[in-house]
HTML snippet that shows the backbone in 3Dmol.js (N, CA, C, O; Angstrom):
<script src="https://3Dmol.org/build/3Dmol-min.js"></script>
<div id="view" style="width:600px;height:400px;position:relative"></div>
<script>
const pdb = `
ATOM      1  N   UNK A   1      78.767  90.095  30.199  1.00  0.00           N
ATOM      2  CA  UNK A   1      79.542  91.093  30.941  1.00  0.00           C
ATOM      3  C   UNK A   1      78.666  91.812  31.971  1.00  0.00           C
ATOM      4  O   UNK A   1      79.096  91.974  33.113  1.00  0.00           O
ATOM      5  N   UNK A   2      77.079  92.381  31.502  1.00  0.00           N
ATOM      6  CA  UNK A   2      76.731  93.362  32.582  1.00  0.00           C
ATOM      7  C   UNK A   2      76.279  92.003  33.454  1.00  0.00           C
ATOM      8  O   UNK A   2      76.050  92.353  34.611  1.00  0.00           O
ATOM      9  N   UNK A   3      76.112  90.805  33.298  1.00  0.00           N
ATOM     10  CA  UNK A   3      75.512  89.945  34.303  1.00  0.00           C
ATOM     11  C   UNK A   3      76.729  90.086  35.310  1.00  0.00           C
ATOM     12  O   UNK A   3      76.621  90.779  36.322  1.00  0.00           O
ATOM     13  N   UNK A   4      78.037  89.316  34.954  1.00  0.00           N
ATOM     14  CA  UNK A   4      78.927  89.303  35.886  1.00  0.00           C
ATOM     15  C   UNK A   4      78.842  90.801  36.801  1.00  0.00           C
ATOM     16  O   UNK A   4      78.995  90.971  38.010  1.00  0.00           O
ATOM     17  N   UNK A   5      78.626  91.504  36.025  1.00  0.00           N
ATOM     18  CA  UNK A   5      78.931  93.385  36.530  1.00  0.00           C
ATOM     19  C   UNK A   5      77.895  92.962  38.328  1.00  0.00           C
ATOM     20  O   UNK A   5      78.162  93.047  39.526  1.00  0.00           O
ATOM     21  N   UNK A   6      76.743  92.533  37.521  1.00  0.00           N
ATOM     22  CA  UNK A   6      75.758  93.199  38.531  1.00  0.00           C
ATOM     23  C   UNK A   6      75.810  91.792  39.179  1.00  0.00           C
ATOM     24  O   UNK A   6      74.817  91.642  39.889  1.00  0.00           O
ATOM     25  N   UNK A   7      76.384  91.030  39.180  1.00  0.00           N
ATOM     26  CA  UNK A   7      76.355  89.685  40.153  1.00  0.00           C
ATOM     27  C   UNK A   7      77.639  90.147  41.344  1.00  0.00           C
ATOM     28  O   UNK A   7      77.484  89.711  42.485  1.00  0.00           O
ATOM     29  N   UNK A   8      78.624  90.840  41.117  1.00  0.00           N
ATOM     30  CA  UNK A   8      79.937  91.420  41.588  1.00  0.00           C
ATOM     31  C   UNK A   8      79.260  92.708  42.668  1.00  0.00           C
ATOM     32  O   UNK A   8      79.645  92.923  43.817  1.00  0.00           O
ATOM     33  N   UNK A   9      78.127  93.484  41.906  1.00  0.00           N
ATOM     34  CA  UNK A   9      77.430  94.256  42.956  1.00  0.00           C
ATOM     35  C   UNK A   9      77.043  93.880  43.967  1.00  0.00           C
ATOM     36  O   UNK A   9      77.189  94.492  45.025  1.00  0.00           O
ATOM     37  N   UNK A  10      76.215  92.302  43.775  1.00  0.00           N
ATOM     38  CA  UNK A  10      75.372  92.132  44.652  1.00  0.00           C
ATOM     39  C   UNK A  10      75.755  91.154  45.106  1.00  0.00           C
ATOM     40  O   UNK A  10      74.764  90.468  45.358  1.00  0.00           O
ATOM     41  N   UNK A  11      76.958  90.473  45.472  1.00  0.00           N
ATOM     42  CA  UNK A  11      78.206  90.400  46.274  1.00  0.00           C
ATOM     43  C   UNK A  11      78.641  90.848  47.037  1.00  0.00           C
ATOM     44  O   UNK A  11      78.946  90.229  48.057  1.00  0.00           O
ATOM     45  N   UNK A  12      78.931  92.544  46.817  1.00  0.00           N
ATOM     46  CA  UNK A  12      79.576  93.658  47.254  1.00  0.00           C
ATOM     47  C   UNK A  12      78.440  94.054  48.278  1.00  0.00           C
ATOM     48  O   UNK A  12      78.951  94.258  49.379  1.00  0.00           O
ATOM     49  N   UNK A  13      77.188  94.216  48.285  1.00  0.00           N
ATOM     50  CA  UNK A  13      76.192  94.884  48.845  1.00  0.00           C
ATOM     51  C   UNK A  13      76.153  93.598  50.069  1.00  0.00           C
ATOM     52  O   UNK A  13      76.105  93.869  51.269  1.00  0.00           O
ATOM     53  N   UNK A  14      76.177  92.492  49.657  1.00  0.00           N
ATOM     54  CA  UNK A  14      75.454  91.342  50.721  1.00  0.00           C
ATOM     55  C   UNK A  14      77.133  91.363  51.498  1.00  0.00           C
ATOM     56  O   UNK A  14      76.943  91.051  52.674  1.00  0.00           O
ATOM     57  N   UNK A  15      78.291  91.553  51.318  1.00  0.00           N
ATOM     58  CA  UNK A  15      79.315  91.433  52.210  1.00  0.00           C
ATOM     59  C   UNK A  15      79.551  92.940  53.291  1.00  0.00           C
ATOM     60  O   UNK A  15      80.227  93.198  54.287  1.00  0.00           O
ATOM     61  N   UNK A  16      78.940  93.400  52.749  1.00  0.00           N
ATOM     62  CA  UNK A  16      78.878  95.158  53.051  1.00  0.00           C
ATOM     63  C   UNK A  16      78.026  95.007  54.208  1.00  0.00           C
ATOM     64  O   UNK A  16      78.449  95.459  55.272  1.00  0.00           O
ATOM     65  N   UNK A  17      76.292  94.144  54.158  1.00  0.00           N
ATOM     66  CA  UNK A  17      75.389  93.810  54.842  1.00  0.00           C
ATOM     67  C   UNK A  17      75.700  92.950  55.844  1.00  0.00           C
ATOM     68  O   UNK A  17      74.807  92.735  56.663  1.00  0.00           O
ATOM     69  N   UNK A  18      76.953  92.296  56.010  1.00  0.00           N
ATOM     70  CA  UNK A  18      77.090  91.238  56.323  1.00  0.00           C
ATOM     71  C   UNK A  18      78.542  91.527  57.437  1.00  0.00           C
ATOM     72  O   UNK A  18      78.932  90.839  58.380  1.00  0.00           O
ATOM     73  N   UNK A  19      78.969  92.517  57.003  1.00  0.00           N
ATOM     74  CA  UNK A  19      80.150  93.591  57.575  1.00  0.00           C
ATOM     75  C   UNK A  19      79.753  94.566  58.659  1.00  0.00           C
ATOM     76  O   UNK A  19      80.417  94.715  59.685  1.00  0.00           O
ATOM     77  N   UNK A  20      78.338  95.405  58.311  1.00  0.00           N
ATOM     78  CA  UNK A  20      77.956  95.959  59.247  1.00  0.00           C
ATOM     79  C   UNK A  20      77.152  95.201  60.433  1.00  0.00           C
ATOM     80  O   UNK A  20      77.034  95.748  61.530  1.00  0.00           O
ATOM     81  N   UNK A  21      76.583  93.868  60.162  1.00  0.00           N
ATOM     82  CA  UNK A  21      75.934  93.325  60.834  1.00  0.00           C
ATOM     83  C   UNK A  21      76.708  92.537  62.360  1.00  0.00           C
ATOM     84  O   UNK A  21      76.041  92.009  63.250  1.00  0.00           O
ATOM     85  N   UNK A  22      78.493  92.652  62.345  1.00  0.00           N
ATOM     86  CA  UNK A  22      79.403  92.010  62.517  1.00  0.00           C
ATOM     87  C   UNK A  22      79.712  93.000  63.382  1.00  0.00           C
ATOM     88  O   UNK A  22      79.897  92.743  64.572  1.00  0.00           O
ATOM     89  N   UNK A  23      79.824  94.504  62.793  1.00  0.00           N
ATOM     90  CA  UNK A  23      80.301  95.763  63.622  1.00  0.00           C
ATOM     91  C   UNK A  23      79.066  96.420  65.145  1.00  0.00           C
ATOM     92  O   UNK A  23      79.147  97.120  66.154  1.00  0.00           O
ATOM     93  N   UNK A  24      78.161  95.706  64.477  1.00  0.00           N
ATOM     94  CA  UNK A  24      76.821  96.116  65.130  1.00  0.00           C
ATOM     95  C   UNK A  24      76.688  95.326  65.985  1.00  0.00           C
ATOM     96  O   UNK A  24      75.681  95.474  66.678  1.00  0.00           O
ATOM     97  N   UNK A  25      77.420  94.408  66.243  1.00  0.00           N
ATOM     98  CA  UNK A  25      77.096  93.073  67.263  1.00  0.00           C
ATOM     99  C   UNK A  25      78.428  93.341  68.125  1.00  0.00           C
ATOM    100  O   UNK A  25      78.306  93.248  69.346  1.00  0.00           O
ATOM    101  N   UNK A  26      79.463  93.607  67.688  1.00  0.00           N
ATOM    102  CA  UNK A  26      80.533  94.397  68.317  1.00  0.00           C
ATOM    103  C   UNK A  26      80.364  95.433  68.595  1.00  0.00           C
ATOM    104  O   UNK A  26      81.235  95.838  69.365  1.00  0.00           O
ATOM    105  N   UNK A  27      79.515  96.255  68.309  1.00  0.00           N
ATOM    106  CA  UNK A  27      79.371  97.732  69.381  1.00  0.00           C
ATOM    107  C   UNK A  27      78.660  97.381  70.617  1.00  0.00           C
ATOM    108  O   UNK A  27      78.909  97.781  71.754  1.00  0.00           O
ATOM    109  N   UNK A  28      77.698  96.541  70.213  1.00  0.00           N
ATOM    110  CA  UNK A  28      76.574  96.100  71.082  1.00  0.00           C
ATOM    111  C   UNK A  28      76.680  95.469  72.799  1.00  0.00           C
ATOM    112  O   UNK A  28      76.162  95.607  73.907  1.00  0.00           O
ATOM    113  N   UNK A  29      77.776  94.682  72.052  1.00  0.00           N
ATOM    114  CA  UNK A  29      78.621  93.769  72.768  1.00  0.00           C
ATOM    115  C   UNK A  29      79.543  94.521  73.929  1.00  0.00           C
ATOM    116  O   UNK A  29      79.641  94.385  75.148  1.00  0.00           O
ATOM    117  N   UNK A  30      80.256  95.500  72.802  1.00  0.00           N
ATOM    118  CA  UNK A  30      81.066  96.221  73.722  1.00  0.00           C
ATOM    119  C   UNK A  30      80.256  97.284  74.735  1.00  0.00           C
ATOM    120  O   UNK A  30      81.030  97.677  75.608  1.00  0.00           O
ATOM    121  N   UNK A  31      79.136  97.764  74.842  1.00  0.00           N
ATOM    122  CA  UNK A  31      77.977  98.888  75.235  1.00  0.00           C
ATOM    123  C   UNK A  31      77.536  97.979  76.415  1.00  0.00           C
ATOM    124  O   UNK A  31      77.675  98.536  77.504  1.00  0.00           O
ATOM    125  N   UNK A  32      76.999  96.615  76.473  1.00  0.00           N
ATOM    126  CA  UNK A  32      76.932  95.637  77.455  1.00  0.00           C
ATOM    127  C   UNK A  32      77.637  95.609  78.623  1.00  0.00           C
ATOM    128  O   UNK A  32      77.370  95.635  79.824  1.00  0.00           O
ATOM    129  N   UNK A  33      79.041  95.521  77.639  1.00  0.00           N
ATOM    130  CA  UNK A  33      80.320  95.078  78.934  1.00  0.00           C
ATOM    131  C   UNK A  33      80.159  96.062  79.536  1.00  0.00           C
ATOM    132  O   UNK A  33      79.799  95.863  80.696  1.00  0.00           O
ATOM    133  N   UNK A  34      80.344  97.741  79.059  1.00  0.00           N
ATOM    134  CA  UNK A  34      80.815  98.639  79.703  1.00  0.00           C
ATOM    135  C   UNK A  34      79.143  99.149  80.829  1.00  0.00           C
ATOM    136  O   UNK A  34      79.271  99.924  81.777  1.00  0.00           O
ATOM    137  N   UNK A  35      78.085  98.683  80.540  1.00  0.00           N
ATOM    138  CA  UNK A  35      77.125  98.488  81.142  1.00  0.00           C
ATOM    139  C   UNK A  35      77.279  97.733  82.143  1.00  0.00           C
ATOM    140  O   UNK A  35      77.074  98.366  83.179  1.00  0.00           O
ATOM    141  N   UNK A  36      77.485  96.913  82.280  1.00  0.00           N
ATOM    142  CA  UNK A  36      77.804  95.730  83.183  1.00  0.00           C
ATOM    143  C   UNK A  36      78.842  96.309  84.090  1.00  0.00           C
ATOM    144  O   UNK A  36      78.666  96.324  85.308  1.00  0.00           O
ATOM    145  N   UNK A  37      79.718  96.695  83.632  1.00  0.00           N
ATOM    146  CA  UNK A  37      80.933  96.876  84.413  1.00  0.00           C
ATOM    147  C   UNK A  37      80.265  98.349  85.449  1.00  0.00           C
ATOM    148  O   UNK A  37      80.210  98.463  86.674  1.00  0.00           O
ATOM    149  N   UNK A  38      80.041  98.850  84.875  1.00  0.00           N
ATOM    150  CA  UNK A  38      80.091 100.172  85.841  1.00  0.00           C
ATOM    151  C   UNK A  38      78.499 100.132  86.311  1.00  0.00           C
ATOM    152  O   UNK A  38      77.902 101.160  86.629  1.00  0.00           O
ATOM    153  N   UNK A  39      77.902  98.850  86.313  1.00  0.00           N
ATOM    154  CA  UNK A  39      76.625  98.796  87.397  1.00  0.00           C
ATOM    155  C   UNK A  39      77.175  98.119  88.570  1.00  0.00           C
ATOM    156  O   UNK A  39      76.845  98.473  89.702  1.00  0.00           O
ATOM    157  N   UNK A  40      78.133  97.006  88.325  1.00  0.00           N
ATOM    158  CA  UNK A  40      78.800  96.514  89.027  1.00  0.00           C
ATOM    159  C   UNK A  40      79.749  97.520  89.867  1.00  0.00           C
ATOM    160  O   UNK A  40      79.780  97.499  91.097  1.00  0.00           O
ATOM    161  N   UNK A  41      80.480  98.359  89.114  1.00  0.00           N
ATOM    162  CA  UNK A  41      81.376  99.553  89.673  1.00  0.00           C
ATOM    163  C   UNK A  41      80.072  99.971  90.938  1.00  0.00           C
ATOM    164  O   UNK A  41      80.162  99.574  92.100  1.00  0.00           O
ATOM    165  N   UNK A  42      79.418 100.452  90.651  1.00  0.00           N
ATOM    166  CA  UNK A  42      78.269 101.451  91.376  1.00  0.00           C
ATOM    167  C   UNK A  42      77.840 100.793  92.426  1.00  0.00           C
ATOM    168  O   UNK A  42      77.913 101.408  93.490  1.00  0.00           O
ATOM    169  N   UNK A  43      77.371  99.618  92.452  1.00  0.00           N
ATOM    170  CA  UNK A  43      77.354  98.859  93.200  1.00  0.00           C
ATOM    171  C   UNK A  43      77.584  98.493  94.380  1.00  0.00           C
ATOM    172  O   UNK A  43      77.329  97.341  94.731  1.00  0.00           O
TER     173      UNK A  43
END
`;
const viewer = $3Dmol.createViewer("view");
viewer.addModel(pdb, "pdb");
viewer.setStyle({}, {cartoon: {color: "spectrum"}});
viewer.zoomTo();
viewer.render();
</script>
């Protein structure tokens, strides 16, 4: 039982890791465009 417990944690932690890593590439992404765009705007 505590194996499954703590195998279900560390599941939870690596999809969590794996979730923010996804959001972070999508902020990033989006910070680019809007970089891009309004150097181009200025331009």
């Amino acid at each position: 039982m505590a194996i499954s417990q703590h195998y279900n944690l560390h599941t939870f932690f690596i999809n969590c890791y794996n979730s923010s890593i996804v959001e972070n590439i999508r902020n990033i992404l989006l910070f680019t465009l809007i970089l891009i765009r309004s150097l181009v705007y200025t331009s």
